[in-house]
N, C-alpha and C positions, 0 to 999 in steps of 0.2 A: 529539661525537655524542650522540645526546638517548639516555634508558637504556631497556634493553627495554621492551615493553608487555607485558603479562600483557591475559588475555582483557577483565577485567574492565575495565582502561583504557581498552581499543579501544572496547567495549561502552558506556562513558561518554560517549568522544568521539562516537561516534553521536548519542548521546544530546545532545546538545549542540549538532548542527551540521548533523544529514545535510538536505539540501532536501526532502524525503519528508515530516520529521517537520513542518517549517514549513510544508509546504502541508496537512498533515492538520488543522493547527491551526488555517489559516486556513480549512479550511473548515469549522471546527467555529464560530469566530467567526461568520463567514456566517450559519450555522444559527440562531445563537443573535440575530440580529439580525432573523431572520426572523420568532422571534416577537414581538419588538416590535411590527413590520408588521402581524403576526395582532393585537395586541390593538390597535392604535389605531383601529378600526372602534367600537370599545366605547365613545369617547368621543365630543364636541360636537367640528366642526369647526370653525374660526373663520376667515372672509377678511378680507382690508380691501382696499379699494378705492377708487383716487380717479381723477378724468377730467377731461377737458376737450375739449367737442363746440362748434363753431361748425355751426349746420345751418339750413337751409331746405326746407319742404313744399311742395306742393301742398294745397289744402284743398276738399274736398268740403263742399261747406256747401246745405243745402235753401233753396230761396227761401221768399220772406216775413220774413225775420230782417231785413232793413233796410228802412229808409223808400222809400216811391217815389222815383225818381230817381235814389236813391242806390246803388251799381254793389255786389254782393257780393265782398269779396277773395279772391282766386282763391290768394293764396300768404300762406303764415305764416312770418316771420324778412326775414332773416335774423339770427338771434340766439344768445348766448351761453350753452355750456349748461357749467355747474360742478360737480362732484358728490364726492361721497365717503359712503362707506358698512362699514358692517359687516354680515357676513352668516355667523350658525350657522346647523348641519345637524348633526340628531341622528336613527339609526337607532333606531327604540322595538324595534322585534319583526320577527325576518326570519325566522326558524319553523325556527333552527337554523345559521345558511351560517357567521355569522362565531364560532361555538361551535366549528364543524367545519374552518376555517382553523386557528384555535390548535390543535386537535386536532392538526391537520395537520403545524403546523408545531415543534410538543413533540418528535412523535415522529420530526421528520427533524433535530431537535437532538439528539434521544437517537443516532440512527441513524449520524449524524456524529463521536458521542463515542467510539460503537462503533467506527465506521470507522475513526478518529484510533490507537484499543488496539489494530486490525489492525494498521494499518501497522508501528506501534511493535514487534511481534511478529515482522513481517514483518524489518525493519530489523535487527532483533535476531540472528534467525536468519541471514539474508542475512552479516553481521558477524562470526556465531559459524562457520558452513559457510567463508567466505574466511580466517578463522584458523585452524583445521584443514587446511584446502586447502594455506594456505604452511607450517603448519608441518610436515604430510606433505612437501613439496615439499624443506625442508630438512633433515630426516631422509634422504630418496632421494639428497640430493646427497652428503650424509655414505657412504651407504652406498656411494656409487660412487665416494665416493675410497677408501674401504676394496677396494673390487671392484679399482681399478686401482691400488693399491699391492701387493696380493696378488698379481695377474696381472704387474707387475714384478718380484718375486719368485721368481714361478716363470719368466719369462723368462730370470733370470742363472741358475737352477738349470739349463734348458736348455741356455744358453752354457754353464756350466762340463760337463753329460756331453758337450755338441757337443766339445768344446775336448779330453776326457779319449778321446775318439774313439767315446765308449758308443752317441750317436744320431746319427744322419742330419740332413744341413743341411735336410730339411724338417721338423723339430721345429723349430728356430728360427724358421720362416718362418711357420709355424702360432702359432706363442707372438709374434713379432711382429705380426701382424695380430691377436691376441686382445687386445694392447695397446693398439691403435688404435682397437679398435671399445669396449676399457675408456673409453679419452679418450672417445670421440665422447659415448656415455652419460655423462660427468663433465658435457661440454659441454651437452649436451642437461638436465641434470637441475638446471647452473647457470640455464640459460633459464626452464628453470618455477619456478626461485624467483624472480626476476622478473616473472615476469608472475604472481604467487600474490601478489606485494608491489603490485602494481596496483591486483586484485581485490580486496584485503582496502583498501585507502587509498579506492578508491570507494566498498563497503561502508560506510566511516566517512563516506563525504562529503565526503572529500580528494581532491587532485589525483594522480593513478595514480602519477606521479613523486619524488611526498614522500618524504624519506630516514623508512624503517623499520625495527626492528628488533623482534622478539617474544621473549618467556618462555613459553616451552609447555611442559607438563607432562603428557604421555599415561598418566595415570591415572583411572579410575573406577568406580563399584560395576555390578554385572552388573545386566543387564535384571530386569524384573517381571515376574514369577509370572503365570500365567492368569488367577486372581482376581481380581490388579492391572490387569490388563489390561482385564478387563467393567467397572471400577469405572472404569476412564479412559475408555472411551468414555462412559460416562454424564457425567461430568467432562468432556466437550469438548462436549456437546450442550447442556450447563447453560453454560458457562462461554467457551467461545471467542465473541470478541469478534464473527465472521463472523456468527454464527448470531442474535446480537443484535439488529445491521445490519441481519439478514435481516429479525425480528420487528418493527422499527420501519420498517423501509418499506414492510412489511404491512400496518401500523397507520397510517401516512399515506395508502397507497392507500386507505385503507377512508374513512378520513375526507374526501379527496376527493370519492368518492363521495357521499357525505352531502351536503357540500357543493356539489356540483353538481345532487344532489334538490331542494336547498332555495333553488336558484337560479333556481328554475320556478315558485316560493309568489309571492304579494303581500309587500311591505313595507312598515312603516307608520313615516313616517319626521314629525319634529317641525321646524320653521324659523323662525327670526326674524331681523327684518331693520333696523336704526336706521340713517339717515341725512340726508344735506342736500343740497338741489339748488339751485341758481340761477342768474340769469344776469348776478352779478357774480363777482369772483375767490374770495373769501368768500363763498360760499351760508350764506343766513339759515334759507330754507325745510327743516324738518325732515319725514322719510316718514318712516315705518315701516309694519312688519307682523307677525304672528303667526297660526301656526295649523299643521294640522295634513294629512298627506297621506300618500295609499294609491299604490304604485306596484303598478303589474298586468300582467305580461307579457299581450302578447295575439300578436304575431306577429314571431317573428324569426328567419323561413325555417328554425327547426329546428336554430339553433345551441344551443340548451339541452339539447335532445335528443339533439345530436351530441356534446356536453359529457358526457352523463350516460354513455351506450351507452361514450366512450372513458375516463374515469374507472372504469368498469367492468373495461371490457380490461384497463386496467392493473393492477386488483387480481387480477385471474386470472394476470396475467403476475406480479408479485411473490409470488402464492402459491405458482404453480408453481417457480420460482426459489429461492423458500426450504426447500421439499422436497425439490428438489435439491441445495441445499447442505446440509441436514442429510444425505443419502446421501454425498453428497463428504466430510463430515466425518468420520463412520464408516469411510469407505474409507480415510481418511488416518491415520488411528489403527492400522487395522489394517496397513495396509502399512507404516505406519513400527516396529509391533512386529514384524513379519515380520521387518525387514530389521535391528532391533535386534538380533534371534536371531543372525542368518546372520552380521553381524557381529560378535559375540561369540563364538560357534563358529567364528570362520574364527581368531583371535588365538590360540585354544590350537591348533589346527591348526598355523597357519601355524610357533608355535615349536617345536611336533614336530618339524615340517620343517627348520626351521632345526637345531636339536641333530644330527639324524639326514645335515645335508646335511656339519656340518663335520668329523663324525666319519668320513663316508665319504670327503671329500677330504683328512682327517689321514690316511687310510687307506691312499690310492693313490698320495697325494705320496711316502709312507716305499718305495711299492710300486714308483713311477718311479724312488726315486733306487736301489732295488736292481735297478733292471733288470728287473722283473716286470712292467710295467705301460705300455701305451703312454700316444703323449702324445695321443689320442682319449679314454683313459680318465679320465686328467687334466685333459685340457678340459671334459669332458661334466659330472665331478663337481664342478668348479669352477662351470660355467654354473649348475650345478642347487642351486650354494650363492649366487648370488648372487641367483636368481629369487627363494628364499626370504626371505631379508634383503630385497628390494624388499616382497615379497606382506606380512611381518611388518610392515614402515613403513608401509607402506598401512594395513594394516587394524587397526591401534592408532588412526590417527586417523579411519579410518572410523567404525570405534566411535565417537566421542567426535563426531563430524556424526549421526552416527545418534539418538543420545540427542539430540543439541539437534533433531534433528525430530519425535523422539518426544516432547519434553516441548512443541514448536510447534504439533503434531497435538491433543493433550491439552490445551491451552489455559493450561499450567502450564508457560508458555517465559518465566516473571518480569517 
């Protein structure tokens, strides 16, 4: 069998494998190829071209060009046309569009890179929350073969007063069915470790079914002070990767915009052109050309216009969007310190309860087997010792999911 994992492993193996982190990468790739696309506008473009036309006209020709009598040709060819050519195209001056593409596409590289550290965060958390989850889950299972080795115990203690004649055969019938409903929760608490070994194997990027085993160690330092607290949210408004994201596709929006303004200018664009034409396989005849040219919108039913007005939308939409996610960040910060508190105060709680639950059932067991005590009093103090053994396994690793949301919220989840 392969050797525990410890979080740190799990965490790696994420790191390494999950499908989440390989598409955030591809699309950070993406991004980054996009700006290539933004700067090739910047250079000469170069074609080549070669053909071969066999063709025949009609020809318009004025009278008077040939001798009396002699009939004017009505058609030209049919003949052989050969060609081959090169052809640059250079933008001189577009009054800002392809400045505001790279613009564009910078900040949706940037915004990608951000997105790429979300997920990564995301993964992370996802990974750290499914290890907690199983290792609560195996702790609970633990506790409830402690709960139904106990409640076997005091089952033979029953048979032995039934057998001494002290109780009634319905003390055994009570102590045997608290047996059964012991097993049922053993069963039930081996089920969620199971499917706790699922969640945490997908969390990694593995097959739910992969044989696992973990090292957990339910220790930590208590929560942050208030202080710490105003000081981390200002720390997740600077620092979470979301809020980044958010800022870079603000900044693409904007530059769209631009772009789509400058999509309405003239442009004054440069061309040359060398080639051969003729009407053998090898053309002799050499063309060319050189010069210079204004392009001018003049009408195009208002699709530039429709381009600008929606470029527009969309930066309203991404600004709105980003205000709200700096409010959603805030909120996450604080509710994950809320719930860091509650969870930290519920672990000394809950072991109050616990001290207080096994000293009351050392209590009543010494009281049942003197005969002072029924077997309702017995039961009740045993139920009320086993909720707290559950509530304490809970909320050790509660804690310990609480802190990795809190350090997730904060922007300081590694």
């Amino acid at each position: 069998p392969a050797a525990p994992l410890a979080l740190d492993d799990c965490l790696k193996l994420a790191a390494s494998q999950h499908p989440a982190l390989a598409a955030a990468q591809a699309g950070v790739s993406a991004a980054n190829e996009s700006i290539g696309e933004a700067q090739a506008p910047y250079y000469p473009s170069l074609d080549l071209s070669a053909g071969y036309h066999r063709w025949q006209r009609y020809a318009f020709l004025p009278s008077g060009l040939f001798p009396p009598g002699r009939a004017a040709p009505n058609l030209i060819g049919p003949l052989n046309d050969w060609n081959g050519s090169l052809l640059s195209r250079v933008t001189l001056f577009d009054f800002g569009e392809r400045r505001a593409g790279l613009d564009a596409a910078q900040a949706r590289h940037a915004g990608a890179q951000a997105d790429a550290s979300a997920t990564q965060a995301d993964v992370r958390l996802a990974v750290q929350s499914a290890f907690y989850t199983l290792a609560a889950a195996q702790e609970l299972q633990v506790v409830a073969e402690k709960n139904l080795a106990r409640t076997e115990t005091h089952l033979r203690l029953v048979n032995a007063r039934r057998a001494a004649g002290a109780v009634p055969q319905a003390d055994v019938l009570r102590m045997d069915a608290e047996v059964a409903a012991a097993r049922l929760d053993l069963i039930n608490a081996a089920s969620r470790v199971r499917v706790a070994t699922g969640m945490l194997n997908t969390a990694m990027g593995r097959a739910a079914d992969t044989p696992l085993a973990i090292a957990a160690t339910a220790s930590a330092a208590p929560p942050p002070a208030r202080p710490e607290l105003d000081a981390a949210i200002t720390h997740a408004l600077a620092q979470r990767p979301e809020i980044t994201s958010g800022e870079k596709r603000t900044q693409a929006a904007r530059a769209a915009v631009t772009a789509a303004q400058a999509g309405r200018a003239p442009k004054l664009r440069a061309d040359a052109a060398f080639g051969w034409r003729d009407t053998t396989f090898v053309p002799d005849t050499r063309e060319w050309q050189a010069g210079l040219s204004v392009d001018f919108p003049v009408f195009d039913a208002g699709s530039r216009a429709h381009r600008v007005a929606r470029s527009k939308a969309d930066l309203a939409r991404e600004e709105a969007a980003f205000e709200s996610r700096r409010l959603q960040v805030r909120n996450e910060v604080w509710s994950a310190a809320a719930e860091l508190e509650r969870a930290w105060s519920a672990i000394a709680a809950n072991e109050t309860s616990v001290r207080a639950s096994e000293e009351s059932l050392r209590v009543v067991r010494e009281r049942y087997e003197a005969g002072a005590a029924l077997i309702s009093d017995l039961l009740d103090t045993q139920t009320a010792l086993a909720r707290a053994e559950n509530s304490l396994a809970a909320s050790r690793w509660s804690y310990l999911a609480a802190r990795a949301a809190f350090a997730h919220a904060t922007g300081a989840g590694g």
